[in-house]
N, C-alpha and C positions, 0 to 999 in steps of 0.2 A: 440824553445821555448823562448830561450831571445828573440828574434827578436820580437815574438808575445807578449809577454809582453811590450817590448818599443811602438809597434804598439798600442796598446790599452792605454796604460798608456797618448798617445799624445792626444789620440782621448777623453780622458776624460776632459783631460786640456784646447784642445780648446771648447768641449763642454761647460766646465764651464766659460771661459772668453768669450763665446759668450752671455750666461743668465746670468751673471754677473752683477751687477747695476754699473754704471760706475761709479767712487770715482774722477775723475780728473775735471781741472778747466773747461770743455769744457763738463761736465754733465751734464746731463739735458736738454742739448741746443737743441735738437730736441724734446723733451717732454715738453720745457716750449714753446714754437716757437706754438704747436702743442695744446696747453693747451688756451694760450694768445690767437690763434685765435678763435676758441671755447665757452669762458667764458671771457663775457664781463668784463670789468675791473668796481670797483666798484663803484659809485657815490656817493659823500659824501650827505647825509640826514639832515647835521645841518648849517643854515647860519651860514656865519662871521661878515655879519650886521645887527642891527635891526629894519631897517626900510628903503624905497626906496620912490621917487616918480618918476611919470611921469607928465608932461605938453603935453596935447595933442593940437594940431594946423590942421589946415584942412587940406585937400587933395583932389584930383579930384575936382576942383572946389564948394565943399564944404562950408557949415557955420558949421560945427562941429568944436566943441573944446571943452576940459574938462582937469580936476587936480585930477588925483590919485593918492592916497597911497599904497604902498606897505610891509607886514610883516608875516615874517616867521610867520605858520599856521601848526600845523600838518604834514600832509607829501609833503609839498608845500607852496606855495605863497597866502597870501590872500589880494585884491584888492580891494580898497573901495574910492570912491565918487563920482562927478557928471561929468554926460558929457550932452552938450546942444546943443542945433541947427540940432535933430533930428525932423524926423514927428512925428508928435502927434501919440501916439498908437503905433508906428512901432518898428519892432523888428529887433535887429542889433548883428553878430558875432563879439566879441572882441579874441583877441589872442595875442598873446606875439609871436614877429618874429625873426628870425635868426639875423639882421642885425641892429645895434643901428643907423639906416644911415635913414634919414625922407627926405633927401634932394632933388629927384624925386615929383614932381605934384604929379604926382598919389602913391606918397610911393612907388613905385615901389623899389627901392632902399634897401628896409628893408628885402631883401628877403623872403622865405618862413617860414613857421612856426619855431618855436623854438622847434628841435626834436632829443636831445643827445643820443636817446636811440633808433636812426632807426627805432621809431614803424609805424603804421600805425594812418593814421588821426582816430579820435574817441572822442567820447564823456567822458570830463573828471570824473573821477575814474569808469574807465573801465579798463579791463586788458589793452586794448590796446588802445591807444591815444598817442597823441605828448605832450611834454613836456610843450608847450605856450596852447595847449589846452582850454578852459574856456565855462561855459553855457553862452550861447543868452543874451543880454539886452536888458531891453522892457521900452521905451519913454512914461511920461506919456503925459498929453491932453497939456500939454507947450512944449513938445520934447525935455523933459531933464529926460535922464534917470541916478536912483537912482543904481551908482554899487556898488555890494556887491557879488563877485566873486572868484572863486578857481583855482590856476593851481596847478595840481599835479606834482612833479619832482622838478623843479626849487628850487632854494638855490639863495638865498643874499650873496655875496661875497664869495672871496677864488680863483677865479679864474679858476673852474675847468670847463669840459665840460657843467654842469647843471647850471654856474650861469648864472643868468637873468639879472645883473646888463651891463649897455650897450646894451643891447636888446633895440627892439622898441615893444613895443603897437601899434597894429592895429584896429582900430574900421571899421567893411566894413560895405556895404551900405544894405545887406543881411541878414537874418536870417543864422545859420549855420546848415546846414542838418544833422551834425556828421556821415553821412555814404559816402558822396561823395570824392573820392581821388586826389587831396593830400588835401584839404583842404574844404573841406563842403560845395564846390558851394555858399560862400559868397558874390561875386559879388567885385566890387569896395573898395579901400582903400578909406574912406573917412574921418579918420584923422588920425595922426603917431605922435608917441611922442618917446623919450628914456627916460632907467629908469635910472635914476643918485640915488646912493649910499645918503645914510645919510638925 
């Protein structure tokens, strides 16, 4: 009878310290490990600066070049002025790229899209789209088109995965299809600029 009492009494003990929540400094470490991979970590929604520009310069052989501005909007970036040495009428993808780097001919250099948030390419305020994102700009009959554009995601300063600051500006030679992967079948970098702060 003791013996079965000692027996049972063990089997309750480990039972409890195996469902037991673990209290020591190494708690959690497989639930947060397990958690972190899971649930993206958050991205901050507010700049740290209020306002950016970019100078764009050509590319691919190119006469493009333009001066935008850039300022927190909502829940993103909003891009405003002129770009020139477009064809008259024609309609061109702009986007905000991974890499603050224009020094490649063809931009190549500025890598691919601006996308903190692994989505898939899409049309901006869509569930799913890239962070550099932005609707078409259409050249008027002088081929200088008037921008007046949205990235959703991006943030002015702070440093984190979403800022835009040090990115480049791509203007390609293409319209943007918004469903073609990775990036809308835009065609050619035809000018690159970086956004410098303030």
């Amino acid at each position: 009878m003791k013996t079965a009492l000692l027996a049972t009494a063990s089997a309750l003990v480990l039972a409890a310290c195996a469902s037991a929540p673990s209290t020591g400094p190494d708690a959690g470490v497989d639930a947060g490990v397990a958690a972190s991979a899971s649930v993206p970590a958050a991205l901050p929604t507010v700049s740290t600066l209020s306002s950016a520009s970019v100078n764009l310069a050509s590319a691919s052989g190119s006469l493009v070049s333009g001066k935008l501005s850039l300022m927190p909007m909502g829940n993103g970036l909003h891009l405003q002025g002129e770009i020139g040495g477009l064809a008259p009428g024609s309609t061109h993808a702009i986007h905000i790229h991974e890499k603050g780097d224009c020094s490649a001919a063809d931009a190549s250099s500025a890598g691919g899209h601006f996308n903190p948030t692994g989505e898939a390419h899409g049309k901006v305020d869509t569930p799913t789209h890239h962070g550099g994102d932005m609707n078409n700009i259409v050249a008027n009959a002088e081929g200088v088109a008037a921008v007046d554009v949205h990235a959703s995601g991006p943030v002015l300063g702070g440093g984190a995965a979403n800022d835009a600051v040090g990115k480049a500006v791509i203007v390609h030679a293409d319209p943007d299809d918004y469903t073609s992967q990775p990036s809308g079948n835009a065609g050619a970098r035809v000018a690159c600029g970086v956004i410098r702060g303030g």
